[in-house]
N, C-alpha and C positions, 0 to 999 in steps of 0.2 A: 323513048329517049330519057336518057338520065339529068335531072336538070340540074345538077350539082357541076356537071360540061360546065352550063353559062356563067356557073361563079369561079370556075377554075379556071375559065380562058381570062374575064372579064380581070382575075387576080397575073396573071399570065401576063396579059397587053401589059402591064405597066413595067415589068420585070426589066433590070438592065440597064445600060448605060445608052442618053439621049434617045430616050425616049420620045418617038414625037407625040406634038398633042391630038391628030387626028385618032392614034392610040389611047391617049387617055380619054377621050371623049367618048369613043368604044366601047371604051372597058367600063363606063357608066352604063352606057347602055346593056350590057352583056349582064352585070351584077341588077342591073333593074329589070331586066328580063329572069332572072333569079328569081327575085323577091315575087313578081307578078304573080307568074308561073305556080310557084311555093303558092301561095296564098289561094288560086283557081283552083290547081289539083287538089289540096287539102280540104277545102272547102264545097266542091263540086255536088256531093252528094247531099250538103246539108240544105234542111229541108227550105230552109230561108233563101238559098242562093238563087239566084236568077243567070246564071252563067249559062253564056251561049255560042264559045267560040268564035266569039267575031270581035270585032276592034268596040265593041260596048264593053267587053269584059274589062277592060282597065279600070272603068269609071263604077261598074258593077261590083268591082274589088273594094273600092272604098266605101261603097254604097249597103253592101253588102256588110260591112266591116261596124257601119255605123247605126243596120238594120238591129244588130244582134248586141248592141251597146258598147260597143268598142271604141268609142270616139278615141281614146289617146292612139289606139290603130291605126284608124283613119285619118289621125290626123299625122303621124309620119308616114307611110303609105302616101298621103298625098303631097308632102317636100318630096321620100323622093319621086317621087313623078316628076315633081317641077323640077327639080335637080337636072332627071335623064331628059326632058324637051329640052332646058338650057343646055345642056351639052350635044344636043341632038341637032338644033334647028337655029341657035343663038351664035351665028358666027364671033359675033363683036367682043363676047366674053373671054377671056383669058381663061383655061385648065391648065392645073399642073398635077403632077404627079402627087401629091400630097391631097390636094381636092379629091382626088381621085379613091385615095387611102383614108381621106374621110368619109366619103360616102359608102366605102365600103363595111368601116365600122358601124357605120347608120345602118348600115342592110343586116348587119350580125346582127345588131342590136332588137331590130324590128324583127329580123326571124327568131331572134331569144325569146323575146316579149310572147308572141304568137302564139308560139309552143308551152308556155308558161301557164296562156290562158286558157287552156284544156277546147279550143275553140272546135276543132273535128268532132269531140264527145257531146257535145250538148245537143239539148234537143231543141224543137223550132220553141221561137216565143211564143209563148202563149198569150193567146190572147182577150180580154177582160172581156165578160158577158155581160152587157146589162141588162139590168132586169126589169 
């Protein structure tokens, strides 16, 4: 599957006139499944990763993000997380279409960041021997 689908529908749901908000709330979801996705496959092979295909991988993404020193990673990685449950699970919250076009600039922004950080090339942390 090509995962660039979930950022082109997730940009898709908002498109157009009265838009409802069960759409915008989707299309969080859909651009957060983007970002996840991006970050597992990319990282899957490295040797630090702990990815297992199962619903640990979320939390394994940021864990993982912050094994390898990437805190300012981890730490947008985990808004949006909170972002996509608030839109997921938070009926009482109001989305709009603009939420929606911010978070999605958060997602560009976190997959710029990502990719900037040469993070697929490196190698595992090494680790300090004492003697």
């Amino acid at each position: 599957m090509n995962l660039k689908e979930f950022y082109n529908l997730g940009k898709e749901l908002i498109q157009g006139e009265n838009v409802s908000e069960v759409k915008i709330r989707t299309s969080i979801g859909r651009i957060y499944n983007y970002v996840f996705h991006y970050v597992r496959e990319n990282c899957r092979e490295h040797p630090d990763s702990r990815f297992r295909n199962g619903k640990g991988d979320h939390q394994e993404a940021v864990e993982f993000l912050k094994r390898i020193e990437e805190r300012r990673l981890a730490s947008i990685l985990t808004s949006l997380t909170d972002q996509r449950n608030n839109a997921e699970y938070d009926l009482k919250l109001s989305f709009t279409i603009q939420k929606a076009e911010d978070y999605i600039d958060d997602a560009d922004d976190f997959i710029d960041r990502f990719n900037n950080r040469n993070i697929t090339k490196r190698r595992a942390k090494q680790k300090k021997l004492r003697r």
